[in-house]
Structure formats: C-alpha cells, structure tokens
N, CA, C and O of each residue as an XYZ file, in Angstrom:
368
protein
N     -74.019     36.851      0.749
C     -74.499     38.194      0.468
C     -75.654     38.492      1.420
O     -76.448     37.586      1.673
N     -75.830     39.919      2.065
C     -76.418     39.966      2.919
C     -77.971     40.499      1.879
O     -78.150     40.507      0.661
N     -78.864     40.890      3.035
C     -80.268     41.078      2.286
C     -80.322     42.798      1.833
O     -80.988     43.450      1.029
N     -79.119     43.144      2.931
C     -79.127     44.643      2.934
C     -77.980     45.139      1.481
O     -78.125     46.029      0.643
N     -77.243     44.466      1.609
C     -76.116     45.001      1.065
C     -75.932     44.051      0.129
O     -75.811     42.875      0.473
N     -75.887     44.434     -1.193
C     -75.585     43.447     -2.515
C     -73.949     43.078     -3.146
O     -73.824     42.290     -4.084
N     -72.934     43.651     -2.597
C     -71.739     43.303     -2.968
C     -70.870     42.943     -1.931
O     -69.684     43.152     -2.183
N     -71.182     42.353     -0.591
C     -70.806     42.448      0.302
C     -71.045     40.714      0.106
O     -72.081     40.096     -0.137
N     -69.454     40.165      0.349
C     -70.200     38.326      0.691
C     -70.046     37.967      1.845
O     -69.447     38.763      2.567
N     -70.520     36.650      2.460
C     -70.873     36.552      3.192
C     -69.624     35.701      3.737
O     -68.812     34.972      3.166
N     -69.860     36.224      5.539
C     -68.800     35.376      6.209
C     -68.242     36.988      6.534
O     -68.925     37.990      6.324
N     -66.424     36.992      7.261
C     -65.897     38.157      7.822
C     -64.885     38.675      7.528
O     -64.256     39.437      8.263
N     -64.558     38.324      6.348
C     -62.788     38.176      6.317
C     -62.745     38.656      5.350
O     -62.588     37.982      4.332
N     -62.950     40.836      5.295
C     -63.664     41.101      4.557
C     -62.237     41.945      3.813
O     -61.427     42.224      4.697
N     -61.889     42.285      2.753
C     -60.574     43.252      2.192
C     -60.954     44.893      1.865
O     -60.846     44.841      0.640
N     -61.214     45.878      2.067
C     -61.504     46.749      1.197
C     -60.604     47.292      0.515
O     -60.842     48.102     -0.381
N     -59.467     46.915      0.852
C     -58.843     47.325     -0.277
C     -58.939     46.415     -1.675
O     -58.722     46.974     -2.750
N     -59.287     44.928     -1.622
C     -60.112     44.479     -2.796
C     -61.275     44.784     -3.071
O     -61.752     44.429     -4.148
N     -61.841     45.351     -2.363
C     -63.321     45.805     -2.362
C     -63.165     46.924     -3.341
O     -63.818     46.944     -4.384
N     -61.993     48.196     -2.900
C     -61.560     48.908     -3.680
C     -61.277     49.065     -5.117
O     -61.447     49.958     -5.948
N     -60.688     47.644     -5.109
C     -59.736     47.645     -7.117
C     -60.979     46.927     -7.745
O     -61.295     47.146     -8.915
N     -61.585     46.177     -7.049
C     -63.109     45.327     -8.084
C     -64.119     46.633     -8.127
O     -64.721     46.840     -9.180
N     -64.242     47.185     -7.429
C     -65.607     48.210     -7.695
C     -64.950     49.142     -8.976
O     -65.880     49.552     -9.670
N     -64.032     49.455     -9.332
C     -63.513     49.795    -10.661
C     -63.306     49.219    -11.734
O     -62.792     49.599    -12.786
N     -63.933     47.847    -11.264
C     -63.780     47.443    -12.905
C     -65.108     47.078    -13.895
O     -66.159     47.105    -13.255
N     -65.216     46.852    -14.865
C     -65.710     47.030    -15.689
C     -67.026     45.201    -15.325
O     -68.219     44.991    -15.545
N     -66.182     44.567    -14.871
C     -66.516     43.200    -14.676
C     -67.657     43.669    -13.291
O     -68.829     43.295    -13.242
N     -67.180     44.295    -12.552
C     -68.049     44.714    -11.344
C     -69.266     44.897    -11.321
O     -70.208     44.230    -10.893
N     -69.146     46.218    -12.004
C     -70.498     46.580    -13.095
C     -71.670     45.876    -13.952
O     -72.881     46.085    -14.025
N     -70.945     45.107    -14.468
C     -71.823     43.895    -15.156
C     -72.379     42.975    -14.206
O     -73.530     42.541    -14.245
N     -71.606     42.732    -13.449
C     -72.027     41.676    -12.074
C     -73.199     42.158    -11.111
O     -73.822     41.406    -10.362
N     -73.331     43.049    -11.197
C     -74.167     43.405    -10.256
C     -75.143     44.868    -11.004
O     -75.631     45.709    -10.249
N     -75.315     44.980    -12.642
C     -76.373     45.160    -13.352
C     -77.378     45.800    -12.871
O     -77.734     46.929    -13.210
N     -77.861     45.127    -12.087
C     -79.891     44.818    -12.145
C     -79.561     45.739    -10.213
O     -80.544     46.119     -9.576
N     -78.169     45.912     -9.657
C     -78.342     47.063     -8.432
C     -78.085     47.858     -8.438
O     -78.176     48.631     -7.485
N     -77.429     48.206     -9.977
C     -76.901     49.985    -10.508
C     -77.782     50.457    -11.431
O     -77.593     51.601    -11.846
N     -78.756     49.793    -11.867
C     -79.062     50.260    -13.005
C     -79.909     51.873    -12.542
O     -79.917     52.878    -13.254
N     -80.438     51.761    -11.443
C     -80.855     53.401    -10.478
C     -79.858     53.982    -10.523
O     -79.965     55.152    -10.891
N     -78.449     53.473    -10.183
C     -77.197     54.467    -10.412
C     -76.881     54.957    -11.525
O     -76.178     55.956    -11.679
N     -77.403     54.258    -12.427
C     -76.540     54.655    -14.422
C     -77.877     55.782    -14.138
O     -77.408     56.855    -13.759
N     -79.018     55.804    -14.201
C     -80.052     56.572    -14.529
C     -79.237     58.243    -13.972
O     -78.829     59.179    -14.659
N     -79.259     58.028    -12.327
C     -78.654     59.347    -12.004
C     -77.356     59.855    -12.443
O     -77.054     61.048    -12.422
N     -76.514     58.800    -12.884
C     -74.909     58.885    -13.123
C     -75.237     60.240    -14.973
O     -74.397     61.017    -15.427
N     -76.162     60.085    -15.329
C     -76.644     60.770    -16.338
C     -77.615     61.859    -16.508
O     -78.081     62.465    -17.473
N     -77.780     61.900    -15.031
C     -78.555     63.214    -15.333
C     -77.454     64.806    -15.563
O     -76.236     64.629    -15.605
N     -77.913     65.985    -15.669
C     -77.613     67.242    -15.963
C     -76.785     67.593    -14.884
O     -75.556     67.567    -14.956
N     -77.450     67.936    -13.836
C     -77.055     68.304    -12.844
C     -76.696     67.302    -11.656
O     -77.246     67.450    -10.564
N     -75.909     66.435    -11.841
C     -75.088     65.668    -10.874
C     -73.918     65.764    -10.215
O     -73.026     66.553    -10.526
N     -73.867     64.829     -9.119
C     -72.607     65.035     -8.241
C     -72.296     63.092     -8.113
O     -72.666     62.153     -7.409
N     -71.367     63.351     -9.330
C     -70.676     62.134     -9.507
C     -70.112     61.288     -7.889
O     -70.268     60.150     -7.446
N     -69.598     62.206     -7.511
C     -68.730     61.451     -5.993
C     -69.588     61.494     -4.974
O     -68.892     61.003     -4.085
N     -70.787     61.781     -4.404
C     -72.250     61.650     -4.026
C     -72.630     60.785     -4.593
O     -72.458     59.896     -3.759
N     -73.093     60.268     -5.525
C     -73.840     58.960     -5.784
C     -73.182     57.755     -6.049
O     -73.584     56.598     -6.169
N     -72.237     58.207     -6.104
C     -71.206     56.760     -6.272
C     -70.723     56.209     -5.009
O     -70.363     55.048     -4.815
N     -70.766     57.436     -3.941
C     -70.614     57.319     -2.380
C     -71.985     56.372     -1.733
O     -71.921     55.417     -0.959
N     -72.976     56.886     -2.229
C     -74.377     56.134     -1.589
C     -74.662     55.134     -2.077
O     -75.517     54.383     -1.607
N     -73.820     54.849     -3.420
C     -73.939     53.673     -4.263
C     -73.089     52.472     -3.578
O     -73.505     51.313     -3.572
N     -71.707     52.915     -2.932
C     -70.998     52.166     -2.458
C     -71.623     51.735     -0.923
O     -71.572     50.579     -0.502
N     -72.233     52.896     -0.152
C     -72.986     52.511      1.154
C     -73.624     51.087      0.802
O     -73.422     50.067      1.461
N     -74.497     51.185     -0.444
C     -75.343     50.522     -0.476
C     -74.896     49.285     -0.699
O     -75.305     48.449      0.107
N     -74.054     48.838     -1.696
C     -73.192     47.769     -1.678
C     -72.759     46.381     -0.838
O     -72.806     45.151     -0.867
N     -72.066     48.144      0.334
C     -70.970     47.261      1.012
C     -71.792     47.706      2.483
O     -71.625     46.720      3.200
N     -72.516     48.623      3.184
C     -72.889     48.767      3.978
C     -72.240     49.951      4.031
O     -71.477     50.409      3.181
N     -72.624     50.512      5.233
C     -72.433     52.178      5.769
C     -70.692     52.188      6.079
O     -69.888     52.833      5.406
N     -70.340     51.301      7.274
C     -68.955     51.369      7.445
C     -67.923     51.048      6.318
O     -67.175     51.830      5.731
N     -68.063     49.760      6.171
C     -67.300     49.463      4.905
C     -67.275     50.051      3.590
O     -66.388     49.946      2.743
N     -68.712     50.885      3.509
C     -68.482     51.518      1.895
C     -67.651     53.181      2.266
O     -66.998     53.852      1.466
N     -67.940     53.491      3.666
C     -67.062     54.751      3.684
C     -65.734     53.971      3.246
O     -65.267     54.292      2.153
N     -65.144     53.081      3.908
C     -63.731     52.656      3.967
C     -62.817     52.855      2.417
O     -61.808     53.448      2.036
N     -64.035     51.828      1.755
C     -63.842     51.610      0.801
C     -63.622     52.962     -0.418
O     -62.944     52.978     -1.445
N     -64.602     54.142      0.270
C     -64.689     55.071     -0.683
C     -63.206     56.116     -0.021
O     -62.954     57.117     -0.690
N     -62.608     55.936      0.817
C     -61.525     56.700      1.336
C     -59.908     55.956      0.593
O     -58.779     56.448      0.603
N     -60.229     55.061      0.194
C     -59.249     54.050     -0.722
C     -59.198     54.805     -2.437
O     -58.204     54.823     -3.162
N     -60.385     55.299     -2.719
C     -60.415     55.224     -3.798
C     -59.898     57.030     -4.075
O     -60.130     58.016     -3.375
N     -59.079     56.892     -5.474
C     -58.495     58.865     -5.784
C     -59.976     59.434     -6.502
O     -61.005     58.791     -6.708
N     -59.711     60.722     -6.763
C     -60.803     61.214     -7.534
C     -61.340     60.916     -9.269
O     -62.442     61.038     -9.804
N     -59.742     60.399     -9.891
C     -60.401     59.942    -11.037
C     -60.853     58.685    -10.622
O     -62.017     59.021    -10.404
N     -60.824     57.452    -10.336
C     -61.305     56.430    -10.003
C     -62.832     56.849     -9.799
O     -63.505     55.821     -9.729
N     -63.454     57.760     -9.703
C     -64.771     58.093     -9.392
C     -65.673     58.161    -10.829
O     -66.838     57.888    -11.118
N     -64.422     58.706    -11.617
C     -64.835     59.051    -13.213
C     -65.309     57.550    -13.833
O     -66.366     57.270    -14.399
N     -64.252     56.761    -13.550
C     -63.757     55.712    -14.000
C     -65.223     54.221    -13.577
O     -65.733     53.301    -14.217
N     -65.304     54.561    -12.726
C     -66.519     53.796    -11.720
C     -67.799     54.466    -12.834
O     -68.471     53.696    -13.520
N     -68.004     55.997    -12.884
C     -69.196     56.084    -13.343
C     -69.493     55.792    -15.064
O     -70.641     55.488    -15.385
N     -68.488     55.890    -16.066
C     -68.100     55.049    -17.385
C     -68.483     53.751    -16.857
O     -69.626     53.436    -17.185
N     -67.932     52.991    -16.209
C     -68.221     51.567    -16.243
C     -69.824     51.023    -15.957
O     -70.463     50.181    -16.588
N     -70.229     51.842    -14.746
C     -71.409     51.530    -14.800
C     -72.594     51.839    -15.803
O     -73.458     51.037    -16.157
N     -72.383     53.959    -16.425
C     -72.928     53.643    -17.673
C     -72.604     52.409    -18.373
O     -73.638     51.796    -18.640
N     -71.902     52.016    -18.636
C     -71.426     51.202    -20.166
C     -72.401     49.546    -19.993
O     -72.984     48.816    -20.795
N     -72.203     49.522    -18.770
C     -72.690     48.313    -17.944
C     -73.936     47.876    -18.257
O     -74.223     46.786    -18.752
N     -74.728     48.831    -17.929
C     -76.183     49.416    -17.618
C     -76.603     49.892    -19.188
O     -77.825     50.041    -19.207
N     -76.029     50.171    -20.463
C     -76.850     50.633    -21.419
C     -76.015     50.051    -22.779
O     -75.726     50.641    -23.820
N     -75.811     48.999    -22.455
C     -74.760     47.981    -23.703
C     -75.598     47.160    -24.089
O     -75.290     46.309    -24.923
C-alpha cells in the first residue's frame, strides 16, 4: 500500500476491473473504515453529489489514473450502492 493511496497494494499487477467489484462491497467499506469515514460524513449531507465524492473518494484510494479507470467500470446505481455501504460501514 502506497503512502498516497490507501486501497491500492503494492507491487504492479494491478486489475480494475477487481478494483471495480470490491469497491462495492460491503466488506470494502469495513476494510478501510478509518479512510471513509470523511466520505460517510459528506455521503450525508443535504446538498450532495453522490457520483463527485465517490469519484474523489476513489482518486484517493486508487490514485488519479486508476481511480478514473476504475470509476468508468462502474454503472450509475453501483454509485448508490457504494454510498449505503459506506454509510452502513462508517455508523454501525
């Protein structure tokens, strides 16, 4: 894992399309807790843009290139689906 990027492991032999189906799950979320928990906060405010912060959430992750990749893999409910998990994650 790099210093920059918290879901990203280390070495090159990298999948985003697994990068893709794990950042939707529920297990994901829990795993990495204590680097979303800034994301659950905004994922709940009033006036949000769900696919914006889940986009900068994934930058942050996986890095700039790879989290675009990763976020061009994913449909629009999968966005819904990502932000449930991380609430649930973050306030269980």
């Amino acid at each position: 894992m790099s210093n920059f990027t918290f879901a990203l492991p280390s070495g090159y032999n990298w999948d985003t399309k697994k990068f893709a189906r794990q950042v939707k799950t529920l297990k994901f979320a829990r795993q990495y807790k204590k680097q979303l928990e800034k994301y659950a906060d905004k994922l709940t405010n009033a006036n949000r843009d769900d696919v914006q912060i889940i986009r900068g959430m994934l930058q942050v992750a996986y890095g700039a290139n790879i989290g675009r990749q990763v976020e061009t893999l994913l449909k629009p409910e999968d966005f819904s689906k990502i932000r449930l998990n991380i609430i649930k994650a973050c306030y269980e």
